[in-house]
N, C-alpha and C positions, 0 to 999 in steps of 0.2 A: 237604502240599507239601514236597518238598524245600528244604532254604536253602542256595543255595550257600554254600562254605567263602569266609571272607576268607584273603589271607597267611596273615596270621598264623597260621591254623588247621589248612593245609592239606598239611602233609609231617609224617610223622615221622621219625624217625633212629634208626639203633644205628649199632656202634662195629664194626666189620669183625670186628676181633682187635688182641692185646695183641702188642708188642712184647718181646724178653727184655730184660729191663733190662742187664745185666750186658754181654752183644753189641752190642747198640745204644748204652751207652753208649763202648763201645773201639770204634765206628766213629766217634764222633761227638770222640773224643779223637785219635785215630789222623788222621785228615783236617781238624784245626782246623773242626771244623759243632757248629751249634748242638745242645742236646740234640735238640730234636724232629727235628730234619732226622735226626738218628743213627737215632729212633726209626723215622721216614718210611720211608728208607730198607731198615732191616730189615724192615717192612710189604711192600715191591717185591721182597721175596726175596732181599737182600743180607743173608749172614752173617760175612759178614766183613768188614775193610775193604779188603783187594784187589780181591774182589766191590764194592762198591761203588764203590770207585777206580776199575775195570775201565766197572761200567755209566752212571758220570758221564763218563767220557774216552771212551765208543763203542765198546769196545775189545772187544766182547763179541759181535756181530755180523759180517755177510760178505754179500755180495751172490752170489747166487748166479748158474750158470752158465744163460745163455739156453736153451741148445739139451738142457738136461735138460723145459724143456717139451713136454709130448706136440705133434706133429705141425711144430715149429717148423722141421725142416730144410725143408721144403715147403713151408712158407708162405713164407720166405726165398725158393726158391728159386721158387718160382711169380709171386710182386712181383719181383723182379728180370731174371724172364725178360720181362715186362707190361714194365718200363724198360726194357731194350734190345731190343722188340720196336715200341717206341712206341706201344703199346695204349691205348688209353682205361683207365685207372681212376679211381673210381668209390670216396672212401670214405663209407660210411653208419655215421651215428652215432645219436646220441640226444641228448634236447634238455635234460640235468641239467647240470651242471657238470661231471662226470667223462666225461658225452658229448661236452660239448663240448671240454675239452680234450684228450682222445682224439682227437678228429676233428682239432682244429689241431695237431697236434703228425705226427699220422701227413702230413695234408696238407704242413705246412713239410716234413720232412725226404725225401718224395718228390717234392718242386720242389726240395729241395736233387740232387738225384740229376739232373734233367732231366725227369722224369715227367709225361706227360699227365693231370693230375690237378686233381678238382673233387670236391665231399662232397657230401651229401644229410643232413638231419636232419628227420624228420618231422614236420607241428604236433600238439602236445599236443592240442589240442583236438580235430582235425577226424580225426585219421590211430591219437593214443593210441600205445602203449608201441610197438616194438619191427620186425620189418622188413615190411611188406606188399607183396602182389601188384602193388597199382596204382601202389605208387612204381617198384618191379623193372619194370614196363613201360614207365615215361617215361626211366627213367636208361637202358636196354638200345636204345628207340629214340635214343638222341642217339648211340649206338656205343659205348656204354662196354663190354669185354671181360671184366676182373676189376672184382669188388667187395668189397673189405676192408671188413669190419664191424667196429665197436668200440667198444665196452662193449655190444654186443647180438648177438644172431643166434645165440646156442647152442640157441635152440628152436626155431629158423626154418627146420622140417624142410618143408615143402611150398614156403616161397617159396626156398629150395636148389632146391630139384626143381624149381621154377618157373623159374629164370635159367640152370640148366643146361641144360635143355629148349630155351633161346633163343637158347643158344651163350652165356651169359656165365656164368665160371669165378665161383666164392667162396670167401674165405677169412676163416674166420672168427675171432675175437678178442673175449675176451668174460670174465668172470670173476663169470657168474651160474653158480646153481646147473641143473648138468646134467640133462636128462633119459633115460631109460632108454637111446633109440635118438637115437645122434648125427645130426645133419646130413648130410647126402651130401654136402658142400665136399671141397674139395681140401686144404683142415688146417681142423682146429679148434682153436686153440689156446686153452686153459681149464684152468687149476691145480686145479683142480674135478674133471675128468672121471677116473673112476672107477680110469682105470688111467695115470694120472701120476703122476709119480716124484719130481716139483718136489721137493722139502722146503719151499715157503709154500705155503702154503691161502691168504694175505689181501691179494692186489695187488686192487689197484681196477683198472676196468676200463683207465685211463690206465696203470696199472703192467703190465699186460699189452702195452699197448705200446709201455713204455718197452723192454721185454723184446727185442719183436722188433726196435726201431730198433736197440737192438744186436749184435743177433743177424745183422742188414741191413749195420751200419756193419765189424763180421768181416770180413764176406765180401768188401767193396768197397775198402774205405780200409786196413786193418790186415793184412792177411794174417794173417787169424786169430788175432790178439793179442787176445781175448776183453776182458784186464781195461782195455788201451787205448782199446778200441770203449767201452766202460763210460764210462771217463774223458770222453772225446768228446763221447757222448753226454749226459752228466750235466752236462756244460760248458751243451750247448745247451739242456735239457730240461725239467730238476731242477725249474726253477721251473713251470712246466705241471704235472708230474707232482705235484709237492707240491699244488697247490689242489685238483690232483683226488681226490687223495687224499685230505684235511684233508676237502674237502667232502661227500664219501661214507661219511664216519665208518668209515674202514677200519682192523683193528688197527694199534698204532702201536708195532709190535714188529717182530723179524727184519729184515729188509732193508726194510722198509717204514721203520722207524724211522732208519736211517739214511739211502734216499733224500730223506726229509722233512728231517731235521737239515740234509744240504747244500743241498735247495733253498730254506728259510728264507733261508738265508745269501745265495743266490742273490736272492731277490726283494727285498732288502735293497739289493743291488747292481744292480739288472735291467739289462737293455743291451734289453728289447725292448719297445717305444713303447707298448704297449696294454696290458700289467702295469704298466707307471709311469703313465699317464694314470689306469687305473684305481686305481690307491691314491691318483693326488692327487685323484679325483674323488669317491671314495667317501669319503676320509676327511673334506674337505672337506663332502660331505653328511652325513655322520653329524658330526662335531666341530666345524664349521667353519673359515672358510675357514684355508690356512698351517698346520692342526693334523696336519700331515704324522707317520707313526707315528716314531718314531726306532729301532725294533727292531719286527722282522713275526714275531708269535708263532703259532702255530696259532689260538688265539684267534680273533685276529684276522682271519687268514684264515675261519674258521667263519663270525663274524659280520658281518665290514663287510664282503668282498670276495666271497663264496662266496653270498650272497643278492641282491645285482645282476648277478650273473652269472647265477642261476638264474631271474630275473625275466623276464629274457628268454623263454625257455620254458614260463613259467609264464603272462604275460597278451599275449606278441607272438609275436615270431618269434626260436629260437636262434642264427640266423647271425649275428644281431647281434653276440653275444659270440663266437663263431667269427670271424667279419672279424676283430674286438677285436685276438685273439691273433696275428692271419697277418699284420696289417698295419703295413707300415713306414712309411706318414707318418703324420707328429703330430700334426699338425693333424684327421685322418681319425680317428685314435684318440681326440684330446681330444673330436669330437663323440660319439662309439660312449660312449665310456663316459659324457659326460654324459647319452643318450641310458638306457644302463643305469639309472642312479641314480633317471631319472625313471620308467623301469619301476617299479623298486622302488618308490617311493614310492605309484603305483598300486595294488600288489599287497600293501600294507600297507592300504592302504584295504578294498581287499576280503576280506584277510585278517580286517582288525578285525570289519567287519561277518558275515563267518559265524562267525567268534568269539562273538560275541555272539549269534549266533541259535541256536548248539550250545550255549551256556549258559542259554541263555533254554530251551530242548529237555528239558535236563535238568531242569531247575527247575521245567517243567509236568507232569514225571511222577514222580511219585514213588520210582516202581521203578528209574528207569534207574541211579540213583547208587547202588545197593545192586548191581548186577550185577557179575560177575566182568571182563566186558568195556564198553563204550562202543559201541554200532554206532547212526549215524544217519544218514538220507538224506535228502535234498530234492532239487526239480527244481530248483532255481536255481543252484548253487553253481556258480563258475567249476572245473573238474576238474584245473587248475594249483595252484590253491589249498588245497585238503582236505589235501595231505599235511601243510603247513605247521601247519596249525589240527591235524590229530591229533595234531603233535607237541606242539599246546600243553594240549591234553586229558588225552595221555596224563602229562605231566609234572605238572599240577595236580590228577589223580584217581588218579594212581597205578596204571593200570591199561591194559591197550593198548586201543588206538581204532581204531577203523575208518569214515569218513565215504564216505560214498555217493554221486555225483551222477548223474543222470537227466537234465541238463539236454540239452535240444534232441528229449527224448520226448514223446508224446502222451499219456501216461500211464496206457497199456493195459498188458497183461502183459506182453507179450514186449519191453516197452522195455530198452534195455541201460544199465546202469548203469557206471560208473569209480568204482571206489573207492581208497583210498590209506589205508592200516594202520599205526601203530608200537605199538612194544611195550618192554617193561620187562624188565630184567633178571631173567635164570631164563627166559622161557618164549620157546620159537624160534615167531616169527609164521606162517614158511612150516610148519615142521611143523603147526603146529594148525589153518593153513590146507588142510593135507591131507587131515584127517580132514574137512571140511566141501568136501570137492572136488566129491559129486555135487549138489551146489548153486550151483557156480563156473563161465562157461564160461573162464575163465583166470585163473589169481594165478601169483605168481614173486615174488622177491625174497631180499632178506635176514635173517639173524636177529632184525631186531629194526626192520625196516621193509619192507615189500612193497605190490606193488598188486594189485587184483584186477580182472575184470568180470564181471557179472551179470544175469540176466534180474529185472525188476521183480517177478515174480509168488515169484520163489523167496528174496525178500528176508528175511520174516519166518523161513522157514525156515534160512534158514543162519544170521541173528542168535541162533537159539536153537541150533544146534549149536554155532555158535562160541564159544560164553558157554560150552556144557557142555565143551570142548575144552580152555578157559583153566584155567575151575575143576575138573575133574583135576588139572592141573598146581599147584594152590594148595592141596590139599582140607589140607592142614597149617596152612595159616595162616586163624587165627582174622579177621582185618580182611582184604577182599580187595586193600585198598589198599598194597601192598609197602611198605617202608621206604626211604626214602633211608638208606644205606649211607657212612658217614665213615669218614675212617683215623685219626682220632684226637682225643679230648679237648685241649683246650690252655685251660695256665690265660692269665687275660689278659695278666701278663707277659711270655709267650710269642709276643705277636702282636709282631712289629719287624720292623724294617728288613731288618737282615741275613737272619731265617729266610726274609722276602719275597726275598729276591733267590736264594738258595738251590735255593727251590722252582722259581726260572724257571730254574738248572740241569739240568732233570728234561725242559724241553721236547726232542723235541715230545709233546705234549699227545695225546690220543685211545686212542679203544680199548683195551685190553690196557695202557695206559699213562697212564689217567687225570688229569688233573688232581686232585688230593690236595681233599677235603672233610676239615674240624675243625668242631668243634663247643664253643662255650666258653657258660658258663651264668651266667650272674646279670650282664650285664654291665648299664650304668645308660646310660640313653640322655640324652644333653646335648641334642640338637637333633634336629629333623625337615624337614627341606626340601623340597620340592618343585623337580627339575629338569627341561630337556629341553622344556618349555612343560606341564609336570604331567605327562609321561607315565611320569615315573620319581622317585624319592626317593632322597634322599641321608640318612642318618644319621651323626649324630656319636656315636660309643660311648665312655665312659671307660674307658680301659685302661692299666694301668704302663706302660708304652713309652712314651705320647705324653701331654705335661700337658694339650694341648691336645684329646686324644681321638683315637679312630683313626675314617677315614670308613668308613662301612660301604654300599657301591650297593645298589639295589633297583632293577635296569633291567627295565623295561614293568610295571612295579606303582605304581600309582596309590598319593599316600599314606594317601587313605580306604580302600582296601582291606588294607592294614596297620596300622591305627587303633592304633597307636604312637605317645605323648607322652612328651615330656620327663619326666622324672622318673621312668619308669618300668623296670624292672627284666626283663629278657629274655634269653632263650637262643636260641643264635642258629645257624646250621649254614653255612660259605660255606666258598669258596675264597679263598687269601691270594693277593696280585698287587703286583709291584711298581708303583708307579704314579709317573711322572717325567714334570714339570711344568716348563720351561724348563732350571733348572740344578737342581733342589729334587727328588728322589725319596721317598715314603711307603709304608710298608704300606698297603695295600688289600684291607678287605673285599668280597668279591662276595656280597651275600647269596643262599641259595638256600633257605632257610626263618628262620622266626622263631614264636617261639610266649612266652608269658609265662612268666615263673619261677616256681618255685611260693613262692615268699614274696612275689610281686606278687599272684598269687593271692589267695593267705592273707589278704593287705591288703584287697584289691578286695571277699573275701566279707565280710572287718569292718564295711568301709563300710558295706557294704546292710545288713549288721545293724543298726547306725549309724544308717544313714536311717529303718530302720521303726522305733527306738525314739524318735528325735528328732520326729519326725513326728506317733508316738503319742502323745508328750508322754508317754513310758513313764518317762524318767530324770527324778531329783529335781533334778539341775542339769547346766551344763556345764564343763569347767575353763576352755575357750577357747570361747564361743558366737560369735566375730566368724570364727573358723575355719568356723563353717557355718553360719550363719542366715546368705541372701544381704543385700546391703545395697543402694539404692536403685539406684548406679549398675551392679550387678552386673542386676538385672533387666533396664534400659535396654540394656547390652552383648546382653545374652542376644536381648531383643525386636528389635533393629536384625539381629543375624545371623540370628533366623529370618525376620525378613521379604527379605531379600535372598534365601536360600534358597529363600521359598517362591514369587518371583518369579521365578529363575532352573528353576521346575519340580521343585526337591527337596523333596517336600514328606515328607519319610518318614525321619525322624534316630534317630541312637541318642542316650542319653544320655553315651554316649563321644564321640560323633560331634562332639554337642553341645559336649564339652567341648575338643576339638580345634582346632575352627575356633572358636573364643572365645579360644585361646592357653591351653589347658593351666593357667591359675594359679586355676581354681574345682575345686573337688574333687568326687566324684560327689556327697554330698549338696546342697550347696549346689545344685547344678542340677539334682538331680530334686527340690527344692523348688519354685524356678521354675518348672518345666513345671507342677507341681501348682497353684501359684499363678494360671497363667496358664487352666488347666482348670476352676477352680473362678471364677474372676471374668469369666471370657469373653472377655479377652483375643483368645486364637486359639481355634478349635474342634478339641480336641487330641482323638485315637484311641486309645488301649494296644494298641500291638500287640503285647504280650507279649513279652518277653526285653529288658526295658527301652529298647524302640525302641516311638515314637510317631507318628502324623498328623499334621498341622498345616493349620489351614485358616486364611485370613486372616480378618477379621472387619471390617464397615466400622463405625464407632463415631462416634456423633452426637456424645459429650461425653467426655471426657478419664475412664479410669478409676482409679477411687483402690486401691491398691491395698491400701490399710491396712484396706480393708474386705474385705482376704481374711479368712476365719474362723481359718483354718489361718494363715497369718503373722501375724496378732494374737496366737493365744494362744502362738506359739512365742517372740514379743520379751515378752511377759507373762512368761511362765513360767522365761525364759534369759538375757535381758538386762535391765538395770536403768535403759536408755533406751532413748529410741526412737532407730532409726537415722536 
């Protein structure tokens, strides 16, 4: 049987590439920065320090011109002929974050126009990805003329052919990967399609239609003053377009990098009632209550704010977060977005539990954690849910995932499956999904997340082409589990204040623009916490910078699953984060692996040695026997925590485990004596489940056991100590 990895186990790392010392350090002389920020730096392609001056100050970037995208005079000019003909429009979106702020952002700025205008977003569940027949018939009977599509419809070749046929015009907008034969719309605008001229390949679907509102605001308000309409537009916008963008993990280069820089700024400052509801609602739900952010990082958006927005469309309905964004009372918003948060908290629940049941999956088959890929299905799973949980798959196996669901089948052949795919750096998901297409009836997506659907019966078949599709693309590396990839060694003097605040010069944060991973080794861990109500750990690490230690997070890691104690000596792989606490700011570790050092190692294999020879009564003395023969009250500590344990259902410890929840101050021999102790006098009814984890069964006992009449603890205070304890 497999065993799954704990934390600690479960990432490796290398080092990307070496910085030139001699360049990186006259960048980091030349701009007053720390060394390592010199070195960072030259990592991101800065060789010099004007280059680096240039890509800290933005200075290196442009936004480019709207109407170099394919078919955009027409789509302008087909929406505006719909406004001044007073036509029904009609925009359809999709129910992710970048759908939805696409759809409110198109919706606001064609009521700012005067426009007959209402959205459509489809339910994940009942309707799944992208644009269908049976919605084009309900939006077409109510009168709608044109329908703008956005972040979807560049494959939506028959349901085009279906709304034109009905008399209603489409224009589409969309910044998925194109297929052969375009749509029949009236423009397709897609930085994608084969014969665009753009210079960006990477707007989210929201940046496609940040593109056309100015390309819309040209034609109307400016008299063709392109970079005004820009300005205009970015005033209004910036802040939509950055979530949507932040949350579709789109590169965070070219003009994307810079829309995101200003609308940061922008959500900082918000003026519109359902962006501010929603940061003080969600902050409040994640941090509590008044723990308003004081600076909106990508991050942040990623985590707090870009996951109750997609809740919505994942266990309700997305117009939820659509109203969000359209609406202007406060009141109407303070309930929307508490309404969000309580999604989220739903979708965290059912998250957890097909979490737990993909790992339970793995762990009954032996085979599946040695495959090049991860693909698993059940009928149950909510089909809003699965991408969420791949993405925690793929980040803990190191390898892309693909979850399956069937749910609402009867679980004959031709049942259709949803599935939802991420993947790992190096292998493009839709590529590898290509070569497994005559087993697909549809996938799409992106490099490194897509979705598919599938007939029940051609499941196992596409699970083994798609495993042989992956491993092609790896047959060079020996572990099929990829590495976590850092930019840099850093000794622990290095972790501070300043290089932290430095690194937050670098935002925003994403794709092509990473957040910076270091890696520092041997550091000694002072404390182990448990925060959040246990769902996460806090450690305090000793490092030069701080007397007091620098915190190191471990957010959604139990602190049993990292079985990290004081005293011990660890190598650690995270991202650094300023962290600012009323008037008080700290470096901050974010851990994203931990593994032991190897001279924690070294110790730990001593130990055991240790134990089998103290145990054997192999050695002729000891210099300190009170160091490891336990002593009366150390058995009692021991017996009180297992029995709590084995009352609360854990009936299955390691002997680290053991020494964890005791408080760390017994060393491992001292308590694999006790367990021995306990095994031989009956005690508990203890197991070996080999790798130094044991059973534990309670035991009811008529009369008080002596324990001096263990054989093994007699002759160990015989032989090692010169009294009895």
């Amino acid at each position: 049987m497999a065993k799954k990895s704990s934390f600690i186990e479960s990432r490796r790392w290398t080092v990307t590439a070496s910085a030139e010392k001699e360049a990186s350090h006259e960048i980091s002389k030349s701009l007053g920065l720390t060394e390592s920020m010199g070195r960072l730096l030259y990592l991101r392609g800065c060789r010099t320090p004007d280059e680096a001056k240039s890509f800290l100050g933005f200075k290196n970037g442009v936004l480019h011109d709207p109407f170099l995208l394919p078919d955009m005079e027409a789509a302008a000019e087909r929406i505006l002929k719909a406004v001044r003909d007073g036509e029904r429009i009609t925009v359809y979106g999709d129910y992710d974050v970048d759908g939805v702020t696409s759809t409110a952002s198109m919706c606001l700025y064609l009521e700012e126009l005067g426009a007959d205008v209402d959205y459509y977003i489809p339910n994940r569940e009942d309707e799944g990805y992208g644009v269908n027949t049976e919605a084009l018939t309900q939006i077409i009977s109510e009168g709608t003329k044109l329908i703008v599509t956005v972040d979807t419809g560049v494959t939506a070749n028959e349901e085009v052919d279906f709304a034109a046929s009905n008399g209603c015009d489409v224009v589409v907008t969309d910044h998925h990967e194109c297929p052969e034969i375009l749509p029949s719309a009236v423009a397709v605008v897609n930085p994608l399609r084969t014969d665009s001229e753009y210079p960006y390949r990477g707007l989210a679907g929201v940046g496609v239609v940040y593109k056309v509102l100015c390309a819309l605001e040209s034609k109307v308000r400016t008299n063709g003053d392109i970079e005004r309409a820009v300005m205009s537009i970015s005033y209004k916008y910036a802040d939509l377009v950055t979530i949507g963008t932040i949350a579709d993990i789109m590169p965070m280069t070219d003009e994307n990098r810079l829309i995101v820089r200003y609308g940061l700024g922008r959500l900082e400052k918000t003026e519109r009632v359902g962006v501010d509801a929603l940061i003080t609602a969600s902050s409040s739900s994640a941090f509590g209550p008044g723990n308003r952010p004081k600076k909106i990082t990508s991050g942040y958006v990623s985590f707090t704010m870009a996951p109750r927005i997609n809740s919505a469309g994942r266990v309700a309905d997305a117009s939820v977060a659509a109203e969000l964004f359209m609406t202007s009372d406060k009141a109407y918003a303070s309930k929307l977005a508490d309404k969000l948060c309580e999604y989220n908290r739903d979708r965290q629940q059912m998250e957890t539990a097909v979490a737990l049941e993909a790992y339970n999956m793995i762990d009954r088959d032996g085979e599946e954690e040695c495959l090049p890929a991860i693909i698993l299905k059940s009928d149950d799973w909510n089909p809003g849910i699965i991408g969420i949980v791949s993405s925690r798959l793929t980040e803990k196996y190191s390898r892309p995932t693909i979850l399956i669901s069937f749910k609402g089948g009867n679980g004959g052949a031709e049942d259709v499956g949803k599935g939802s795919g991420r993947c790992v750096k190096g292998i493009d998901m839709v590529e590898a999904l290509s070569e497994c297409s005559d087993y697909l009836l549809k996938y799409g997506g992106h490099t490194q997340a897509a979705g598919l659907s599938i007939e029940r019966r051609n499941f196992d078949s596409f699970k083994s082409a798609f495993c042989d599709a992956v491993k092609r693309r790896t047959d060079d590396i020996e572990d099929p589990s990829l590495p976590m990839l850092v930019d840099d060694v850093l000794s622990s003097s290095e972790i501070t204040k300043k290089f932290a605040s430095e690194i937050a010069s670098l935002e925003p944060f994403g794709s092509g623009n990473q957040m910076p991973l270091f890696a520092t080794e041997g550091l000694l861990v002072k404390s182990v916490v448990s925060v959040g109500a246990g769902k996460h750990t806090k450690l305090i690490l000793a490092t030069d910078g701080y007397d007091e230690g620098t915190v190191a997070m471990c957010f959604s890691v139990k602190s049993d699953e990292i079985a990290v104690m004081a005293g011990d000596l660890v190598d650690v792989a995270y991202s650094l984060e300023l962290n600012e606490y009323r008037v008080t700011s700290t470096a901050q570790m974010m851990v994203r692996s931990i593994k032991k050092n190897g001279a924690q190692l070294e110790y730990e294999s001593r130990l055991k040695r240790l134990s089998d020879e103290i145990m054997g009564q192999k050695l002729d003395s000891l210099d300190s026997p009170d160091e490891y023969i336990p002593t009366r009250n150390e058995f009692v500590q021991v017996y009180t925590v297992l029995k709590h344990e084995i009352a609360q259902g854990r009936k299955t410890l390691s002997i680290r485990r053991l020494r964890y929840i005791t408080g760390g101050a017994m060393n491992y021999v001292k308590v694999k004596i006790i367990v021995e102790v306990f095994a031989e006098t009956g005690v508990y009814v203890v197991t070996d489940e080999g790798d130094d984890t044991y059973s534990f069964a309670d035991v009811a006992h008529e009369q008080r056991i002596n324990l001096d009449r263990s054989v093994l603890l007699s002759g160990l205070k015989r032989k090692y100590t010169k009294a009895e304890n």
